[in-house]
N, C-alpha and C positions, 0 to 999 in steps of 0.2 A: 499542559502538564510540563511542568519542568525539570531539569538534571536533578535535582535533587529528589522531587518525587519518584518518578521514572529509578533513583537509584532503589527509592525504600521499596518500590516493589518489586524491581528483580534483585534483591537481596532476600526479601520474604521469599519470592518464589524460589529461589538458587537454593535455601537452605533446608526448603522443603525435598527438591530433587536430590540433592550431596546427601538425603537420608536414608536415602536408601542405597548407598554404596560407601564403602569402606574409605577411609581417609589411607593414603600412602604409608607405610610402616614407618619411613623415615622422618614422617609430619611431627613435629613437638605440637602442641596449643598453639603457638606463638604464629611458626610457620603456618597451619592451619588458617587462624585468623588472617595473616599479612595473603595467602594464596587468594583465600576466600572476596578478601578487598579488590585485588587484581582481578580474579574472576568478574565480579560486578563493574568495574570499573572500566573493561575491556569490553565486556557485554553491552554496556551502556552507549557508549562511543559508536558504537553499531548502529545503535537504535537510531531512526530519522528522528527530529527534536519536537515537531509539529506531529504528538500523536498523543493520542485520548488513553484512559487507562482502559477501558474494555480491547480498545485495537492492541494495546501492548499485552495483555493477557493472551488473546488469542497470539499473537508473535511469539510468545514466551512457551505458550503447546508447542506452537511449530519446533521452537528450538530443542523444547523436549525430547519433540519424538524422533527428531534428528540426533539425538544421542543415543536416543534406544534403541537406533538400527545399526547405529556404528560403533556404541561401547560393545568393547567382547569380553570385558572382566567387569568384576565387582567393585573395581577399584574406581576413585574418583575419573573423571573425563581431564583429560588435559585441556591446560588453558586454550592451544590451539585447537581443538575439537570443539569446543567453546565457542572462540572467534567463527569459523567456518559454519557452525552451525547456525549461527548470528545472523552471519551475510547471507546464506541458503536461506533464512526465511523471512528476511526483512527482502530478499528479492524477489521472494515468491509472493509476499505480503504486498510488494508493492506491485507487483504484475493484476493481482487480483483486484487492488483499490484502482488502480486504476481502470483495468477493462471497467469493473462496477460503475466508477465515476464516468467513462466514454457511453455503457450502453445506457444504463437507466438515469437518463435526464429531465428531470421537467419541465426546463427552459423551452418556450416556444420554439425561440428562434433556433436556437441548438437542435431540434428534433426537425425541424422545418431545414436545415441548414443536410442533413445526415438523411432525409429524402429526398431531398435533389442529388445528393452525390448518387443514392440507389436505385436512380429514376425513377423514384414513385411520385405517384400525385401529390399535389401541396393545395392548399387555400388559394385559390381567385387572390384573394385578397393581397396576398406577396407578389403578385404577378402587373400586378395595379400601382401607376404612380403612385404613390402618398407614404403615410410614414412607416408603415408594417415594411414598403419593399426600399426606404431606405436605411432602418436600421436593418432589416438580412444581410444587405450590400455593406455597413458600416461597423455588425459586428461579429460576423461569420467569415467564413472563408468562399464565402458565394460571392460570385462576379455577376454583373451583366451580362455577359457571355452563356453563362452559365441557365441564368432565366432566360434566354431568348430560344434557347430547346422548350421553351414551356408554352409559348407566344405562338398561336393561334389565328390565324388569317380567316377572315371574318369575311363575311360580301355583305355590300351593305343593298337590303333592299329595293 
């Protein structure tokens, strides 16, 4: 999605929320429109550049609802209630994508990698010269060090 998409939809969304609260007494049309630009404009800047339009919908709730706990009048939100509200849920937005992107992995070796750190059991097979325990070692944060807690002293019959 790019600045310019990303614009046309938090201006859809912006003017749908400004509907429900009263423009400034002192707003001509003009004003109005020039605020309304800087609102989206401001708001945008916010936004991380690498995101999808369902992820900036749901961004764009969050910022919502951060105005409706902190507007006390009917009157528009100021620009800086605006920004602030931005940054509170593009942080909170990204605390969440990330835990999400840490826990739920598919990556072998990433879930392989996040149960040695938790000492749980892993596959024989990582523990084994060949190439499953050289790519753990070449693309995780797993050391040798790390699999030789997993190495097993054997007697040979």
């Amino acid at each position: 999605m790019d600045y310019t998409q990303r614009t046309k939809q938090i201006a859809t969304w912006l003017h749908g929320l400004l509907h429900r609260y009263k423009p400034p007494p002192e707003y001509d049309i003009a004003t109005q429109r020039h605020t309304l630009d800087l609102f989206v404009t401001d708001i945008n800047s916010r936004v991380r550049n690498k995101i999808t339009t369902d992820q900036l919908s749901l961004l764009l709730e969050k910022v919502d609802s951060k105005i409706r706990t902190k507007q006390s009048s009917r009157i528009w939100p100021t620009n800086k209630m605006f920004i602030e509200a931005t940054i509170e849920a593009s942080n909170d937005f990204a605390s969440v994508t990330q835990l999400t992107a840490d826990t739920f992995s598919l990556d072998p070796l990433k879930i392989t990698e996040k149960r040695i750190k938790n000492g749980q059991s892993i596959s024989d097979s990582y523990l084994k010269d060949g190439v499953l325990r050289e790519k753990l070692l070449s693309f995780t944060s797993i050391t040798a060090e790390d699999l030789r807690n997993y190495e097993v002293d054997t007697l040979n019959d």
